[in-house]
C-alpha positions in Angstrom: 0.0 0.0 0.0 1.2 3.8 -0.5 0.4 6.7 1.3 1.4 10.6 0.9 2.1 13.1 3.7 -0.1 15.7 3.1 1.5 19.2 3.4 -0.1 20.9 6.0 2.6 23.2 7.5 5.5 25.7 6.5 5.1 29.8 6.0 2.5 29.7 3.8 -0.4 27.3 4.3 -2.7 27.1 1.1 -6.0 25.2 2.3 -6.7 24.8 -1.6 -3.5 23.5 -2.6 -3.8 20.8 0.6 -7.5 19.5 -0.7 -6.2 19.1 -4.1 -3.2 17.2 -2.8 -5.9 14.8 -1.3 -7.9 14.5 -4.1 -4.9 13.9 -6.6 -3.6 11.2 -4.3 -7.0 9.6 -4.4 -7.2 10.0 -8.1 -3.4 8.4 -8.4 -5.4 5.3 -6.6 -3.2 6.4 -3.3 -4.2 3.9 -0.3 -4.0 6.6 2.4 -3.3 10.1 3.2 -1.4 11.0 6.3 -1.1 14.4 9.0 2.0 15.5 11.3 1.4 16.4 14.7 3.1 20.0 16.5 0.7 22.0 18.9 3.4 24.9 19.6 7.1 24.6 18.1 9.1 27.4 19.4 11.0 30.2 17.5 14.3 28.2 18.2 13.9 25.5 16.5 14.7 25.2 13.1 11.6 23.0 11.3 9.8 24.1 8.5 6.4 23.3 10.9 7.5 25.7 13.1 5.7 28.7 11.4 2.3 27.2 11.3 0.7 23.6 11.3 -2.9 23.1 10.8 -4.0 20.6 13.8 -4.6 17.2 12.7 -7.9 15.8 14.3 -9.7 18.6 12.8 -7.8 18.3 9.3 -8.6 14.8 9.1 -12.0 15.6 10.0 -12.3 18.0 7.1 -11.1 15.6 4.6 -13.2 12.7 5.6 -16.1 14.8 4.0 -13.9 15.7 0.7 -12.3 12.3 -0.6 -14.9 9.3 -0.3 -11.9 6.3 -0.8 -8.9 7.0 0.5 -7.8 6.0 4.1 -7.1 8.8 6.7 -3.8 8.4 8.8 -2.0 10.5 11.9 1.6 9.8 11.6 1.7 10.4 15.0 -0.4 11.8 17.0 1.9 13.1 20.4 -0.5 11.5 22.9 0.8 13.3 26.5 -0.3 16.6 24.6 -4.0 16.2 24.9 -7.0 14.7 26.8 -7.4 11.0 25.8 -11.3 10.6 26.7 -11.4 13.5 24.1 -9.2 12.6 21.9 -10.6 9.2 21.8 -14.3 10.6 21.0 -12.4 12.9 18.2 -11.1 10.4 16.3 -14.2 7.3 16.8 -16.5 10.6 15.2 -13.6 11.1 12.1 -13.7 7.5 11.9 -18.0 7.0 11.9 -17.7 9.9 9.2 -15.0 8.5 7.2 -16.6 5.1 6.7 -14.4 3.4 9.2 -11.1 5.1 7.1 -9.3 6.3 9.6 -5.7 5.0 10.8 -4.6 5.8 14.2 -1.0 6.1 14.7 0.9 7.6 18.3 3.6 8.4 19.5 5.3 9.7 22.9 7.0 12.5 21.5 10.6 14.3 21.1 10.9 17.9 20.8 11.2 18.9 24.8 10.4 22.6 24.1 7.5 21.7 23.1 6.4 19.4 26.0 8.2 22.8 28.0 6.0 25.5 26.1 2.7 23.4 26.7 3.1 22.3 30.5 3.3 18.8 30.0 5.9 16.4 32.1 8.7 15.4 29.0 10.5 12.8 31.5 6.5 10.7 32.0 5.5 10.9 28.3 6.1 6.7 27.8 4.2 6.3 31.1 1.6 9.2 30.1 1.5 8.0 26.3 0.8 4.1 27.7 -2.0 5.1 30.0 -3.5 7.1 26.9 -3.7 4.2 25.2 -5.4 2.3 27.7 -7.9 4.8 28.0 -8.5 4.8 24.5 -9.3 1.5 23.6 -11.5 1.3 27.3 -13.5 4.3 25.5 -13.7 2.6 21.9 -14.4 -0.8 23.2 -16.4 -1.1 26.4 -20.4 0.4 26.4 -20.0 1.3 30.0 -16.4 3.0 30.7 -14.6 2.6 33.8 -11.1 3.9 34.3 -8.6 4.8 37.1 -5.5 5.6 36.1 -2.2 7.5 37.8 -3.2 10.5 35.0 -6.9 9.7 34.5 -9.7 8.4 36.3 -13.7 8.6 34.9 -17.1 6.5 34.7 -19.7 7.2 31.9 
């Protein structure tokens, strides 16, 4: 299978030219299209996302409604940077909307300003990022959700 990054960062983002990437690599018969994850990137760093990055829960979510074939991937999602019961509900809607399309992938995360610059404890992102997980799949695969975690704890 072949998938394409989709450009959705740098100094100039161009909504138009990112929806025609995605329809181009649908046309190509491309099996997937996948989004980067940065919340915040300081000045510092050298990246070309550092300027600006569109956020990649709601891109996907865009796209699901634009190309009707073409899987929908996160390559990765920095798990200790957000909630997981609502980043869980996030990506089961993208997924309902998509036809079952999406294509979760996660990751701990590297770039230690950025864990600085949003707050969150770099050093416990493996023990953060494993408990997201857990929370996750609890969320997508139980119909009554129990979970008490060292970083979470909920009932619905």
């Amino acid at each position: 299978e072949f998938g394409m990054c989709i450009p959705h960062y740098g100094k100039v983002i161009d909504v138009r030219k990112i929806i025609e990437n995605v329809q181009y690599a649908e046309q190509m018969g491309f099996d997937s299209v996948w989004v980067t994850d940065h919340i915040i990137v300081p000045q510092t760093m050298d990246l070309i996302y550092r300027d600006h990055m569109l956020e990649p829960v709601t891109l996907l979510s865009h796209l699901a409604g634009l190309v009707p074939r073409v899987k929908l991937g996160t390559s990765v999602l920095i798990l200790p940077y957000r909630n997981p019961v609502v980043l869980a509900k996030m990506l089961a809607t993208i997924d309902q909307l998509s036809g079952g399309r999406l294509i979760v992938g996660v990751g701990g995360g590297w770039m230690t300003e950025e864990f600085a610059a949003l707050g969150t404890p770099y050093a416990e992102r493996g023990t953060v990022s494993d408990e997201c997980l857990r929370v996750m799949r609890a969320t997508w695969t139980q119909e009554v959700v129990s979970f008490s975690g060292q970083y979470t704890y909920f009932t619905i």
